[in-house]
C-alpha positions in Angstrom: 24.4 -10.2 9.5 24.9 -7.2 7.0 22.9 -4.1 7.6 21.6 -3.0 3.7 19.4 0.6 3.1 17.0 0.3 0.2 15.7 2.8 -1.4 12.1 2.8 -3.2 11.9 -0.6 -0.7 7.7 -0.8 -1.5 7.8 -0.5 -4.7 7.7 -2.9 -7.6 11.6 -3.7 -7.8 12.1 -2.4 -4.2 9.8 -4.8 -2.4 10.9 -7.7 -4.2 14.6 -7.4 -3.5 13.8 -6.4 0.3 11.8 -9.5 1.0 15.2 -11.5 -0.8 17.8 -9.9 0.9 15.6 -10.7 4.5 15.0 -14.6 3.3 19.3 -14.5 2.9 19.4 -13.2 6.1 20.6 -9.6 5.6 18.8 -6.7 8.3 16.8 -4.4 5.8 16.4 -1.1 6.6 13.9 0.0 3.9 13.1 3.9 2.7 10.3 4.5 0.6 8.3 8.3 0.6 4.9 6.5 -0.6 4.2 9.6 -2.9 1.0 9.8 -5.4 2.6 8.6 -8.3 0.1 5.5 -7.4 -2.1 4.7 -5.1 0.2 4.2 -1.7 -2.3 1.6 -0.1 -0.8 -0.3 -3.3 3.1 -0.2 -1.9 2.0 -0.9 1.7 0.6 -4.3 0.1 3.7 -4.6 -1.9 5.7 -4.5 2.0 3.6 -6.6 3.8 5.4 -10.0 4.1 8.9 -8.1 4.9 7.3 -6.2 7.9 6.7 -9.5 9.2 11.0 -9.9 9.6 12.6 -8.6 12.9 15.5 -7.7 10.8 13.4 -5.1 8.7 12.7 -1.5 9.3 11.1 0.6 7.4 11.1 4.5 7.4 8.5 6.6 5.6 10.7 9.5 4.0 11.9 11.5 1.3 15.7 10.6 -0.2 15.7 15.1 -1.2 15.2 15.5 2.5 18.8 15.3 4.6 16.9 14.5 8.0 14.9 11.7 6.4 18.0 10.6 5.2 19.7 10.4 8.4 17.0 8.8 10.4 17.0 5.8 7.7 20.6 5.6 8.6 20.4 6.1 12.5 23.2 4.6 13.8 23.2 1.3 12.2 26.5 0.2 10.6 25.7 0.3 7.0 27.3 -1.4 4.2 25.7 -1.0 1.6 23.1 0.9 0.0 21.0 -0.4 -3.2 19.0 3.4 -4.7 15.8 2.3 -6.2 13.8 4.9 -5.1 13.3 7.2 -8.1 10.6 9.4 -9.9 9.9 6.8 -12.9 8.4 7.4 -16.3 9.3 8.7 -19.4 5.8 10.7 -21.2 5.6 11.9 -16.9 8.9 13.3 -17.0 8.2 15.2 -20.4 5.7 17.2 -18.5 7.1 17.9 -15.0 11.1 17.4 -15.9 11.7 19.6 -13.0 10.3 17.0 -10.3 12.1 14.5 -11.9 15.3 16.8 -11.4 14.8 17.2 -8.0 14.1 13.4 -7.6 16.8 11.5 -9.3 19.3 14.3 -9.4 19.3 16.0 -6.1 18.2 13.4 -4.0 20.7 10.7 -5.7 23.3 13.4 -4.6 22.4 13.8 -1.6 21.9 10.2 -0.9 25.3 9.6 -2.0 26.7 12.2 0.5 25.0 10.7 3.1 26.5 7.3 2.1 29.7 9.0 1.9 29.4 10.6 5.6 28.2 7.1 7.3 31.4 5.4 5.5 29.3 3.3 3.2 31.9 1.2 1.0 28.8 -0.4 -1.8 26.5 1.2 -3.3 24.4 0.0 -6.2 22.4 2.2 -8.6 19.4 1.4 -10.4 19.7 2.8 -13.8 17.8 2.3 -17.0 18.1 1.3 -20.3 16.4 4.5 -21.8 19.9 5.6 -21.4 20.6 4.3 -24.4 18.0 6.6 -26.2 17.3 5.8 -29.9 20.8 3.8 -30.2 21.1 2.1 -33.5 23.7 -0.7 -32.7 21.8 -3.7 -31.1 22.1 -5.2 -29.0 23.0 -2.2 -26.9 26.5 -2.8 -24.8 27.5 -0.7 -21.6 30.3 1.0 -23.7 28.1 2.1 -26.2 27.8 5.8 -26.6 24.6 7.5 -24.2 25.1 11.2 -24.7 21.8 11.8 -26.3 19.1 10.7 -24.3 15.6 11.8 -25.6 13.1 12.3 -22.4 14.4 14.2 -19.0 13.6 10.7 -17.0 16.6 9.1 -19.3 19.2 12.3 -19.1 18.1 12.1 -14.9 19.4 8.0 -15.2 22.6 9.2 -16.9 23.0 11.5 -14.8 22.9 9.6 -11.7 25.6 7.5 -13.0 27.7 9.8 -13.7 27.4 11.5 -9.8 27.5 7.5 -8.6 31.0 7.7 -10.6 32.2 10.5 -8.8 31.9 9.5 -5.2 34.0 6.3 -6.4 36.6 8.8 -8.7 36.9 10.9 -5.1 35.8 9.1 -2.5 36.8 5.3 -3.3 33.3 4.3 -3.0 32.6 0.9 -4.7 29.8 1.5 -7.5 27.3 -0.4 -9.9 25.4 0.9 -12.0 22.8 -1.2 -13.1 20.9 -0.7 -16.5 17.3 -2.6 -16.0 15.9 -3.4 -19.3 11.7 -3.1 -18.7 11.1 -5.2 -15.8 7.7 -7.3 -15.3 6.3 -9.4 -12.7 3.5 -9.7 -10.0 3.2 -6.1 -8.4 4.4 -4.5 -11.6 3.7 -0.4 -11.3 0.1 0.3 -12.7 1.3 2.7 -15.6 3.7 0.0 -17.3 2.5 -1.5 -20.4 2.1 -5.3 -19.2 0.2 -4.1 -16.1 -2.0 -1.1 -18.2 -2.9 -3.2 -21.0 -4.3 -6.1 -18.7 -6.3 -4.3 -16.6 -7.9 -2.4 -19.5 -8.2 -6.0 -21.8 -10.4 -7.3 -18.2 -12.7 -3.8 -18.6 -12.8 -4.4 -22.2 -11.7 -1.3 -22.8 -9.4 0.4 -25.5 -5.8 0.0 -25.5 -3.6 2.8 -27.2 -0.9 1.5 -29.3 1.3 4.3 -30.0 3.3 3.6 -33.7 2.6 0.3 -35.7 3.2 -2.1 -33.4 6.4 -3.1 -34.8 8.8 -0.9 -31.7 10.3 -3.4 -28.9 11.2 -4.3 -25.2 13.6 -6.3 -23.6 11.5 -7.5 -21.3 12.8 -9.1 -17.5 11.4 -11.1 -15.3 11.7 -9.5 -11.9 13.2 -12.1 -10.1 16.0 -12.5 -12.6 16.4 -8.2 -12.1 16.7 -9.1 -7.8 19.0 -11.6 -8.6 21.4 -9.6 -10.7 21.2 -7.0 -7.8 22.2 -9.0 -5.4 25.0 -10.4 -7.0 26.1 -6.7 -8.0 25.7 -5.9 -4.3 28.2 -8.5 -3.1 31.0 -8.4 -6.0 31.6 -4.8 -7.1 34.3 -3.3 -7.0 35.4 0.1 -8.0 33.1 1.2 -10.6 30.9 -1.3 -13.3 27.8 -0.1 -15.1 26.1 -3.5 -16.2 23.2 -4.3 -18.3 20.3 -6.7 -17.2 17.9 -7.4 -19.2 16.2 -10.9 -20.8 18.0 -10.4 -24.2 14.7 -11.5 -26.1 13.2 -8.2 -27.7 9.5 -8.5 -27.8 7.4 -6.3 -30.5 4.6 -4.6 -29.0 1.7 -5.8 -31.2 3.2 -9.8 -30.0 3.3 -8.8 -26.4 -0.9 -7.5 -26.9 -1.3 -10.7 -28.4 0.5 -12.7 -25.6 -1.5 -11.1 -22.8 -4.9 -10.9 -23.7 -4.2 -14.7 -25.0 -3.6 -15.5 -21.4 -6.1 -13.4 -20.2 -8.6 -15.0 -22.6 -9.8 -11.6 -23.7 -9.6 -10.2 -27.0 -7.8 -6.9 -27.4 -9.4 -3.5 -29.0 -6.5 -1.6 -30.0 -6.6 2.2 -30.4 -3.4 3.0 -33.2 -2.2 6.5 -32.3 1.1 8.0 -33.7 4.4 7.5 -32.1 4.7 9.4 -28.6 7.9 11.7 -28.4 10.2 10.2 -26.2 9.7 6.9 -26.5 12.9 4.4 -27.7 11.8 2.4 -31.3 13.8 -0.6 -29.3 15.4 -2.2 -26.5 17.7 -4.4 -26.2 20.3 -6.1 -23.9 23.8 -7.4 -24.5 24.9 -9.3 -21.3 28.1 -10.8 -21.9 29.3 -8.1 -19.2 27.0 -9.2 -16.4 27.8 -13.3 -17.6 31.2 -12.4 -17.2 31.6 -10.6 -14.3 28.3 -11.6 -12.3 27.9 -15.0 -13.3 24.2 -13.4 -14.4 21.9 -14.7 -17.0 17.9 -14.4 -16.9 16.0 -17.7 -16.0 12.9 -16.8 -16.7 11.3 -17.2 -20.2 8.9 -14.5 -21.0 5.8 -16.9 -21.1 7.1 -17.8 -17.9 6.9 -14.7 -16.6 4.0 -13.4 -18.0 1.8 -16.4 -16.7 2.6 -15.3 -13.2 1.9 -12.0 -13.8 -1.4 -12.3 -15.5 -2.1 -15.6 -12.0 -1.2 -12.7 -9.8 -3.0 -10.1 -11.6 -6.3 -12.1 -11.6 -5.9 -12.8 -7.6 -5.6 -9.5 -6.7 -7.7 -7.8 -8.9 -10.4 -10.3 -7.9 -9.5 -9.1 -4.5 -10.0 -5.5 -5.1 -6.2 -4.6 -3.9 -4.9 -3.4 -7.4 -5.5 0.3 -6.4 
């Protein structure tokens, strides 16, 4: 039985992966601060079923704080970490870009030292596409140039790379970086686009579509995102950045349409102008992560989105939505 540490465990992507990694049989130990960003009775749904396992424990703490830290590791034999835990957000991070500083910078850095002092040989990295800022070559390719981000939440992702890459540079530590292209799914954050515009369509209720309509998302199922972690977990070696991401770029004016067709609502949409910060597009080569991971996404959009919007309906109907 491997002993894994996840980071951001009750959140969206976090609580997901935890409850996969338990099913295979892995011990969990979980790390998630439940901060304000949204309403924490809202992650302690999302950790429900993985409290259940013998083989999970979960510690409420901060990855900036170095005693937090080391009471998630105790004195477990780890082997690998997976760092999901992160201040998220791009318009956020325009206004406070010092939290998100101190979030993804300092406590990826100190998390990493940690790693480094408990002899942790893996340790995956959840990175974003916004990395990519307003690249003009699509699809966008892990060797493309990312020295120009445009919002501090995308220069924090690149920058956690490039500390990730120097634990492996002097320490030997095995890295991946992973680039997520816009995940969706049941327990999607409240503040991402699928999620918003859903729960605004049901209160019939404006939604603000910032530009024409015409800007687009790679969006990825999050099951297909836990399954590219876990296969990153287990074969890296050295130091990889890969991209996951559906490879299907979806306009936002088509993704409106989509959801309130499966919500059986019709849309009022707001048209503001373009928000600074915001990418024009996204989207994913993965020959890299076919290659090397034996990774592809499985799940259609439609797919995807039906489950959301069946989840959605349930829980909203149940009042545990936040």
């Amino acid at each position: 039985m491997k002993t894994i540490l996840v980071t951001g465990a009750a959140g969206f992507i976090g609580s997901h992966l935890t409850e996969r990694l338990l099913r295979d049989g892995n011990r969990v130990i979980g790390l998630d601060a439940f901060d304000d960003y949204y309403p924490p009775p809202v992650k302690e749904k999302n950790i429900e079923s993985a409290r259940s396992y013998s083989t999970f424990r979960l510690v409420r703490g901060d990855i900036r704080s170095r005693g937090d830290l080391e009471a998630a590791f105790g004195d477990e034999d780890v082997g690998a970490v997976i760092h999901l835990a992160a201040r998220a957000g791009v318009r956020p991070s325009i206004a406070d870009p010092e939290l998100y500083v101190s979030v993804n910078l300092d406590g990826t850095t100190r998390l990493l030292e940690t790693a480094r002092r408990h002899g942790v040989q893996r340790f995956v990295f959840g990175s974003s596409s916004s990395v990519y800022g307003n690249n003009r070559k699509v699809p966008f390719a892990e060797d493309d140039p990312v020295d120009y981000p445009i919002s501090p939440y995308a220069a924090t992702k690149r920058g956690g790379e490039l500390i990730a890459h120097t634990y492996h540079h002097l320490f030997g530590m095995n890295v991946a970086c992973l680039r997520f292209f816009t995940v969706f799914g049941p327990r999607q954050r409240p503040d991402l686009a699928i999620h918003k515009f859903a729960r605004l369509m049901m209160e019939g209720a404006r939604i603000e579509q910032f530009g024409d309509g015409s800007s687009s998302r790679d969006y990825t199922y999050v099951d297909d995102i836990v399954e590219g972690v876990v296969r990153a977990c287990d074969r890296v070696r050295g130091f990889r950045i890969w991209n996951l991401g559906g490879s299907t770029p979806l306009p936002l004016k088509e993704l409106v349409r989509k959801i309130a067709s499966g919500l059986g609502v019709d849309a009022r949409v707001e048209r503001l102008p373009s928000q600074p910060g915001d990418v024009e597009r996204t989207w994913a080569d993965i020959s890299r992560a076919r290659h090397d991971l034996g990774w592809s996404p499985q799940t259609p959009f439609d797919t995807g989105l039906k489950r959301f919007i069946e989840w959605f309906v349930s829980n909203r109907q149940g009042g545990s939505l936040g």
